[in-house]
C-alpha positions in Angstrom: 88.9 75.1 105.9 91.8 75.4 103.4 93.8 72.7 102.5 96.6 72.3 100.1 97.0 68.9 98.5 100.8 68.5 98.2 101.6 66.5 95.3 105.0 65.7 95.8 107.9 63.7 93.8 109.9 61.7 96.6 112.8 59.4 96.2 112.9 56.2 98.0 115.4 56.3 101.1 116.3 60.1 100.7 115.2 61.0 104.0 116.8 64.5 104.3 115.5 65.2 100.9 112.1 64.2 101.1 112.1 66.6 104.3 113.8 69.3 102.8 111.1 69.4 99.9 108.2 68.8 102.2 109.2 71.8 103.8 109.6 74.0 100.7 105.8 72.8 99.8 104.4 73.5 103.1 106.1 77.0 103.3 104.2 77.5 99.8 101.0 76.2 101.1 101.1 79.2 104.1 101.7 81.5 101.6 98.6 80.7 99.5 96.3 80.8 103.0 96.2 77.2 103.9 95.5 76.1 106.9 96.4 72.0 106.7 98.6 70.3 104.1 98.3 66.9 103.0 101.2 64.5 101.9 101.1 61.4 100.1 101.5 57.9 101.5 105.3 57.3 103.0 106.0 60.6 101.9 108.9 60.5 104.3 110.7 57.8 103.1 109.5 57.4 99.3 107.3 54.9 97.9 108.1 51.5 97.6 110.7 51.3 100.6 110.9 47.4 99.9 113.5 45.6 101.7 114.9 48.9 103.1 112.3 48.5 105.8 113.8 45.1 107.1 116.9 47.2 108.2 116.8 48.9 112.3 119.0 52.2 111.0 116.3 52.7 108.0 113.5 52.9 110.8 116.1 55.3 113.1 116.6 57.3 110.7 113.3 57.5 109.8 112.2 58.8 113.4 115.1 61.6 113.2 114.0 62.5 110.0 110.3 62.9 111.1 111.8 65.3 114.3 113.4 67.4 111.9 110.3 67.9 109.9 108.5 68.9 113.0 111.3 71.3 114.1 111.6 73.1 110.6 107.9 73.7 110.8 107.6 74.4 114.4 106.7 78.0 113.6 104.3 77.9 110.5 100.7 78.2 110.8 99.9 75.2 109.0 99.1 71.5 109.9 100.9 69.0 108.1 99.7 65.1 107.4 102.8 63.0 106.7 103.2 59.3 105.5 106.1 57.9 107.2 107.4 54.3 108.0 106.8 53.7 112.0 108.3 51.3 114.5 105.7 48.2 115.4 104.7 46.6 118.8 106.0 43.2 116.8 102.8 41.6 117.7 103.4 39.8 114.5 106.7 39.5 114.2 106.8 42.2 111.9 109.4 45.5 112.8 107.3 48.1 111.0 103.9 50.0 110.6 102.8 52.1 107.4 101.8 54.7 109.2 100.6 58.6 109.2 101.1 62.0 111.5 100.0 65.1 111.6 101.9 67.7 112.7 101.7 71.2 114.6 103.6 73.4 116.3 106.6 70.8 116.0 104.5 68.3 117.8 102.7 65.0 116.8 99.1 65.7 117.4 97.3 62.4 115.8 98.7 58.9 114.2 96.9 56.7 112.2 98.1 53.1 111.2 97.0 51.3 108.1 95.1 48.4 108.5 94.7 47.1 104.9 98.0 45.4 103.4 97.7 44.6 99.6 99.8 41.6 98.5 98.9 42.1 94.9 100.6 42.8 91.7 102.9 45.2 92.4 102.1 45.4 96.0 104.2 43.4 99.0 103.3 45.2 102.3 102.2 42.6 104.3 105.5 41.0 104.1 106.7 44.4 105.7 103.9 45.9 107.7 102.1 45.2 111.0 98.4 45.7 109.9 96.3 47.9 112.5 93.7 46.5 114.7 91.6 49.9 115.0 91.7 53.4 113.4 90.2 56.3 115.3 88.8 59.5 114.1 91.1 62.8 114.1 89.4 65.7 115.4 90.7 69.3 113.6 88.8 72.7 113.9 85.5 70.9 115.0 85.7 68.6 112.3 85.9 64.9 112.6 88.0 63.6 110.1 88.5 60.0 109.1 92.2 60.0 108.1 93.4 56.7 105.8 96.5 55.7 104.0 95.3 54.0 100.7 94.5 50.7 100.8 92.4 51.2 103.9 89.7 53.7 101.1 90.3 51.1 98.4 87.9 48.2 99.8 84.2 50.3 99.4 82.0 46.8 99.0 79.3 49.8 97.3 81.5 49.8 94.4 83.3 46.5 94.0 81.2 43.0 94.1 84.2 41.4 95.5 86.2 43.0 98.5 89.7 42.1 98.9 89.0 41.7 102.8 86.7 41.7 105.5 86.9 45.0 107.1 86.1 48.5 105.5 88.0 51.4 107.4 86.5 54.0 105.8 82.8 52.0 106.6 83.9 51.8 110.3 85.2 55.5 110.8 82.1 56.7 108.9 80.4 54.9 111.1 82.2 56.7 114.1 80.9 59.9 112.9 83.5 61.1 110.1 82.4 64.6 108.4 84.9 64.3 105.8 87.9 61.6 104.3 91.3 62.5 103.8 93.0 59.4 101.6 96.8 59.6 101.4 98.2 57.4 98.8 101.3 55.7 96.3 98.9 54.6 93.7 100.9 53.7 90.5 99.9 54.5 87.2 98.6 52.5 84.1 96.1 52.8 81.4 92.5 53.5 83.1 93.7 54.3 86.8 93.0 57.8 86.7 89.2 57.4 86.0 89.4 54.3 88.2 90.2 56.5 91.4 87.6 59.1 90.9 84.6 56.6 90.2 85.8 55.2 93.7 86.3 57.9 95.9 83.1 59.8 94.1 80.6 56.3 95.4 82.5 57.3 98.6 81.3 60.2 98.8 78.1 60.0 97.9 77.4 57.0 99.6 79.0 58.4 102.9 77.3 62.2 102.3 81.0 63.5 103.5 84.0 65.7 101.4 86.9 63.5 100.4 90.5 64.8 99.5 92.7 62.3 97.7 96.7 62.9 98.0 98.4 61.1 95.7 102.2 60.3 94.9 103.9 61.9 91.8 107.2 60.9 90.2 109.0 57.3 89.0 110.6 55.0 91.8 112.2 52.0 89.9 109.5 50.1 88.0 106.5 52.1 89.0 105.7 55.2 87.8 103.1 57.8 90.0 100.7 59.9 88.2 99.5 62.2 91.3 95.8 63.5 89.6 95.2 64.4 93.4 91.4 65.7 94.0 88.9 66.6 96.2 85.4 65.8 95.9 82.4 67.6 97.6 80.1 65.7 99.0 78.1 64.7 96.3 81.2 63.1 94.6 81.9 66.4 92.7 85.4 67.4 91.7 86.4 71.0 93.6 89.8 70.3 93.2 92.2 68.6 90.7 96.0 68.5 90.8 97.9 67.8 87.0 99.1 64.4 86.0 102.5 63.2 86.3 104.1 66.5 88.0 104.1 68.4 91.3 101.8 70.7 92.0 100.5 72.4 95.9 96.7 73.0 94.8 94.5 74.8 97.7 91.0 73.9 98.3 87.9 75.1 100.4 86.1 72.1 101.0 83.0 74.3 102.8 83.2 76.4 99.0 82.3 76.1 95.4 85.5 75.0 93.4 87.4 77.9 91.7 89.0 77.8 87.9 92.5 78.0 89.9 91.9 75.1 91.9 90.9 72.6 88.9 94.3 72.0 86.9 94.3 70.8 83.5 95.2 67.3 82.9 95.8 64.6 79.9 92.4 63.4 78.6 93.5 61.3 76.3 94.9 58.2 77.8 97.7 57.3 75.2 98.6 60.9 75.6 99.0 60.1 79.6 101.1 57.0 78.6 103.6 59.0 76.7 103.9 61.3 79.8 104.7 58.4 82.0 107.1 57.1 80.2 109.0 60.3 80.3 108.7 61.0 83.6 109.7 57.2 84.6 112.4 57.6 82.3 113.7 60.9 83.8 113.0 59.7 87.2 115.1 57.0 87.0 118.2 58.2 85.2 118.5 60.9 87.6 117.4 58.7 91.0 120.0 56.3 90.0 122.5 59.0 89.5 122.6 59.1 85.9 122.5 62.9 83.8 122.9 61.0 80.0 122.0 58.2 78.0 123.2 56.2 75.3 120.7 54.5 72.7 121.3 52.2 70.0 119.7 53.3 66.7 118.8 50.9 64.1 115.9 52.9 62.3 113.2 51.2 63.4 109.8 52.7 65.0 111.1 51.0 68.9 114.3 52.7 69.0 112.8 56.0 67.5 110.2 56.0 70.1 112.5 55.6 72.6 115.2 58.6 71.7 112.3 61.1 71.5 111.4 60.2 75.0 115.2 60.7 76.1 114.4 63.6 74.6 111.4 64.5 76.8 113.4 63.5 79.7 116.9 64.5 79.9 116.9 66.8 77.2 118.6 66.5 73.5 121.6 67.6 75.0 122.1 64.2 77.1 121.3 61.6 75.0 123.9 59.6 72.3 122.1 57.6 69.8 124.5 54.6 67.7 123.6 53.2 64.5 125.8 49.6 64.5 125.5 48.5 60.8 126.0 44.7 59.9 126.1 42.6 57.0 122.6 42.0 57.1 121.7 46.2 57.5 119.8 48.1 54.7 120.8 51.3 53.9 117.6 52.9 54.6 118.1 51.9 58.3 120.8 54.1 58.6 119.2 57.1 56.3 116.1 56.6 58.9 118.4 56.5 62.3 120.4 59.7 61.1 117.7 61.8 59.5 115.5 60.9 63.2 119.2 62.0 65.4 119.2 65.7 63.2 115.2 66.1 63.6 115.7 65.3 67.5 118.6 67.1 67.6 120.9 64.4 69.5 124.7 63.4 68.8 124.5 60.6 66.5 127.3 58.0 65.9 127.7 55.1 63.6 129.7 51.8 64.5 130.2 49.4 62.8 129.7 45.9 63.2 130.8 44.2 60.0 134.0 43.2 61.0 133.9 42.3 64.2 130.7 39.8 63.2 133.6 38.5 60.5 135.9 38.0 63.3 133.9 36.1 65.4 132.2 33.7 62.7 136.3 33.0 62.2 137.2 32.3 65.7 133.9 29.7 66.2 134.1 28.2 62.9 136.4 25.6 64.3 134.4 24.8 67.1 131.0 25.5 64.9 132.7 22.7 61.3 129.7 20.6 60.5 126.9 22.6 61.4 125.0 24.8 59.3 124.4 28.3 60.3 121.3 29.3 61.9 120.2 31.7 64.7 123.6 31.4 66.5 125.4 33.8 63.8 122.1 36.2 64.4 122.6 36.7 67.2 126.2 36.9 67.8 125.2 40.7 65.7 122.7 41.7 68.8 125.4 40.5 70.8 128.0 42.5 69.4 125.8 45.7 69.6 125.0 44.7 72.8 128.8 45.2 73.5 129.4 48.0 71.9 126.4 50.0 73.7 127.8 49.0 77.3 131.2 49.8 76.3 130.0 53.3 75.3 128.3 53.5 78.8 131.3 52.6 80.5 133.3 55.3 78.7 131.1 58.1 79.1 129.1 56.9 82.1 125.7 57.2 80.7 123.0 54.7 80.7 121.8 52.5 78.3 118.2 52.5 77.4 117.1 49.0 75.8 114.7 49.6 72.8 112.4 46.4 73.2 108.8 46.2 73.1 106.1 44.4 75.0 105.5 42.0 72.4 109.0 41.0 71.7 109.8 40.6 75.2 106.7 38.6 75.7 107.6 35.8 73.4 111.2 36.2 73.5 111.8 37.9 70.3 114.5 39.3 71.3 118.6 38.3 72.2 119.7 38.0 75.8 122.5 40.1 76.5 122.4 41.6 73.0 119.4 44.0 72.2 118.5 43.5 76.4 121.6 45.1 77.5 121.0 48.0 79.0 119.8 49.3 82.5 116.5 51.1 82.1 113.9 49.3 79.5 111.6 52.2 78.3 109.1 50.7 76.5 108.6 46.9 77.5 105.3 47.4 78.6 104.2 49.0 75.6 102.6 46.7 73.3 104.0 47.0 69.5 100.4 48.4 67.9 100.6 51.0 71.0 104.4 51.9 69.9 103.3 53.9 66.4 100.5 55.3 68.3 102.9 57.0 70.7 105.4 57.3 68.4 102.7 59.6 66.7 101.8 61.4 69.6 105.6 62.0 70.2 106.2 63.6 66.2 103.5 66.2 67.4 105.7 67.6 70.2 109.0 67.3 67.7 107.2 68.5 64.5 107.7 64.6 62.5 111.4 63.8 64.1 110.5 60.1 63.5 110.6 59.8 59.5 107.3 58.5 57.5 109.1 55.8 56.3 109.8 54.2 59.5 106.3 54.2 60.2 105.4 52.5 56.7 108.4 49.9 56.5 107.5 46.5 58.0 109.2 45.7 61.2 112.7 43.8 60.7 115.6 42.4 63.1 117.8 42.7 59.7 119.9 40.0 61.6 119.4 37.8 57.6 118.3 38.5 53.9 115.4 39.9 53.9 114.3 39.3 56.8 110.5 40.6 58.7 109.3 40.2 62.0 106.2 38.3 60.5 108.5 35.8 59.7 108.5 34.3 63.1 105.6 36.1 64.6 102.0 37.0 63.4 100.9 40.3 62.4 101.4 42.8 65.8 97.9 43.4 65.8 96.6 39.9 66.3 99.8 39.2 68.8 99.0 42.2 70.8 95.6 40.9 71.5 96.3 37.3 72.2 98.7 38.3 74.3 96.7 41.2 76.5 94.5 38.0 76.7 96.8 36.1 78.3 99.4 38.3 80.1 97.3 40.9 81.4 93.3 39.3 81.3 94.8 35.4 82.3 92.5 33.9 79.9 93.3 30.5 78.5 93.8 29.8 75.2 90.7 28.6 74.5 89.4 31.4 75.5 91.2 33.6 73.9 91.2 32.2 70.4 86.8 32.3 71.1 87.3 35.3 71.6 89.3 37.1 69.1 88.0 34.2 66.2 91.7 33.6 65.9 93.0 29.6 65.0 93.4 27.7 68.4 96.6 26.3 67.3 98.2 29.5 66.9 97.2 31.2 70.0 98.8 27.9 72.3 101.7 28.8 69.9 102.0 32.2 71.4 101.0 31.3 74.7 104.3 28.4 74.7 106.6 31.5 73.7 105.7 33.3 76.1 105.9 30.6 79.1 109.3 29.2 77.6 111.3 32.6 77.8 110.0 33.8 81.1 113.8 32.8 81.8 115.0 36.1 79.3 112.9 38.3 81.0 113.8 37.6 84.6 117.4 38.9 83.1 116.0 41.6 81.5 116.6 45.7 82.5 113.8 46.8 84.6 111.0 48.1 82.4 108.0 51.2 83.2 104.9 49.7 84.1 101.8 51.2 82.4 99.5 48.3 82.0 97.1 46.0 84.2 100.1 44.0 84.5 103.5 44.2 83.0 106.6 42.0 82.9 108.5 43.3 86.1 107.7 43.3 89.9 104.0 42.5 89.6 104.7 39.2 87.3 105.7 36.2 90.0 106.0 33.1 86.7 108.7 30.1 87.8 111.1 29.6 85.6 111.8 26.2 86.0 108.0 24.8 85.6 106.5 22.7 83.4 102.5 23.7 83.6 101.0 23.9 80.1 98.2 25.7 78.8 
């Protein structure tokens, strides 16, 4: 039995593209032999839908797109599985299923609806989907297959000590007699899922005695970013099969044979190494979803906004990206030797706008309204607002995006200037913690041979928005943020906790958790950011704004 796991990259809502490209990978998979090919989860319509699911012409067109699939394979000798979004029975009230077909010979030949509906962190399909009330078997070749959409193999009580719900699909079609599980999923990336996956679906397995292939999504839609690492595991949990991380691939496996060299694809072993990669292909995902082909990034010679241009880099390619040093009173001259020396190494168009006088104008025009009061954090800011300016005005001409520079621990505790230094419509690395920013930043002067300068590495981290000023002025040092803060944005610890933990002062850690609860108001305003933690600011992260519960 040969089956090709097709790892695809779909885009939300581009129906005759998503078919077109389904096609092309199924057309590839006869050619290498196989005999079924396996898509990932909503492979149809792209992965999350969202709200486009509430509207009647997304689910028509859905079902005309799913008949042309079916025609333009009419005459291969291949089976396809296909994640699509159905039409319900509205027992529920709800107008749609998450649901999967296989196809041959231009005609449906078995559906399956998903019966689990996660409603956590980044997930929302219970709000959408009408949840199944029995799966059956699929019968192929003389092989009874349990066929599942994601969720529905994630709830295995053998591996977790708490189940999410009370029925286990793959449990009840084993049950039924399945000889082998085929899992098709949109299982988005962060730090440890890879490893999480395969340590499931290998106590599947084992515990089940059957085969399992594992589809996965590839590609970034919005927020979420999809690492594929599709598999297949013999029976005893073994790997025969293994698809790359975060790009396409068609891999072809035997489940009945030993796995061959071709069908076992390299992949990043190193985790930080698979973070990098993410945040390229989010990045590149996203400008070119959203219709975008260049970017624009302000440049202030600092590690965040260095980071950021070499991942431009990565993703849209030297070529397309415009990086802007905006000098103010405040700037040292090393800033701009960094930002300039960094724009030759990468090879990027670098610019240089100043600031000076247009900060000189406005501390004119408010000084009638500002007489009495002494400067403060208002004048800072009006120089992150001005760049802020500046940058969109550049998009605006030119037509490129702006890609924010912020970190995860500035954005956490609001260290940073709404509608200044967060202007922008794609923010690259909010979800990377500061400490994990030179890591990366590392990783990315081994694929540009030391674009980002030594000295921005060894100089400490500055806003240079006042004399002499250092982010430790108003922050502790990033390595004891970074862990009071995974503490309490990502592990939900309290404060006590927390400061047991680390053996860090009480006092400061309620300081930091304060910060972070008081500008959950900035980041609801704040460019969408790539998720590649347990939990990052963003779709997964449901905090009031208007509250007043203290830790």
């Amino acid at each position: 039995m040969r089956i090709a796991l097709g790892q695809i990259n779909t885009t939300v809502g581009d129906l005759s593209g998503n078919v077109v490209l389904m096609v092309r990978a199924a057309q590839e998979a006869v050619r290498a032999g196989a005999e079924l090919i396996v898509f990932p989860e909503l492979s149809l319509n792209g992965y999350p839908p969202r709200d486009l699911v509430e509207k009647p012409s997304f689910l028509d067109q859905t079902q005309d797109a799913l008949r042309r699939l079916a025609i333009e394979t009419t005459h291969m000798p291949i089976a396809i599985v296909c994640g699509y979004v159905g039409a319900s029975e509205e027992r529920s009230g709800k107008r749609a299923i998450n649901a999967a077909c296989v196809l041959s010979r231009g005609q449906v030949i078995f559906r399956q609806q998903k019966m689990l509906l996660p409603t956590y962190d980044v997930f929302d399909e219970a709000r959408y989907f009408e949840s199944a009330d029995h799966q059956q078997l699929w019968t192929w070749k003389g092989r009874k297959i349990a066929l599942t959409i994601c969720e529905d193999a994630w709830n295995d009580k053998q591996y977790w000590s708490r189940q999410l719900y009370e029925r286990d699909p793959v449990e009840e079609l084993a049950a039924a007699g399945a000889e082998m599980l085929i899992s098709i999923n949109a299982s988005p990336y962060h730090m440890g899922k890879r490893e999480l996956r395969r340590e499931i679906f290998a106590t599947t397995a084992r515990t089940r005695n059957i085969p399992v292939v594992y589809v996965n999504q590839v590609g970034g839609n919005d927020q979420l970013v999809f690492d594929g690492t599709s598999f297949a595991l013999n029976a005893q949990g073994e790997p025969i099969a293994e698809a790359p991380s975060f790009r396409e691939d068609i891999v072809i496996v035997d489940v009945n044979k030993a796995p061959s060299s071709a069908a076992l694809r390299a992949s990043f072993a190193d985790e930080e190494e698979a973070v990098y990669e993410a945040l390229v292909l989010g990045t590149r995902d996203y400008i070119r979803k959203c219709g975008f082909h260049s970017v624009i990034i302000g440049l202030s010679g600092g590690i965040d906004s260095s980071l950021t241009a070499a991942i431009a880099v990565d993703a849209v390619g030297k070529e397309n990206v415009l990086g802007v040093a905006m000098p103010g009173p405040f700037s040292s001259d090393h800033s701009i030797i960094d930002a300039k020396a960094m724009a030759e190494n990468l090879g990027i168009r670098f610019e240089v706008a100043s600031i000076s006088a247009g900060y000189e104008t406005m501390v004119e025009t408010l000084g009638p309204v500002f007489a009495g009061r002494t400067a403060d954090v208002t004048e800072e800011n009006l120089q992150s607002r001005l760049r802020g300016m500046i940058l969109m005005a550049l998009s605006n001409k030119f037509g490129s995006l702006v890609l924010t520079t912020g970190n995860k621990s500035e954005l956490a505790v609001g260290y940073c200037t709404l509608y200044g230094d967060m202007c922008g419509g794609l923010a690259v690395i909010s979800d990377v913690p500061k400490t994990l920013v030179y890591r990366l930043s590392r990783i990315s002067n081994k694929r540009h041979t030391g674009a980002i300068p030594e000295s921005v590495f060894l100089k400490p981290p500055s806003a240079e928005l006042r004399p002499d000023q250092k982010d430790t002025d108003s922050l502790p040092e990033y390595d004891v943020l970074d862990r009071i803060l995974k503490g309490y944005v990502e592990d939900l610890l309290s404060p006590r906790q927390i400061a047991d933990g680390l053996d860090v002062p009480l006092p400061l850690v309620r300081e930091i958790v304060n910060k972070v609860d008081r500008n959950e108001y900035k980041r609801q305003q704040a460019a969408p950011g790539l998720k590649v933690t347990t939990k990052a600011f963003g779709m997964g992260r449901r905090i009031p704004i208007a509250q007043k519960f203290l830790e």
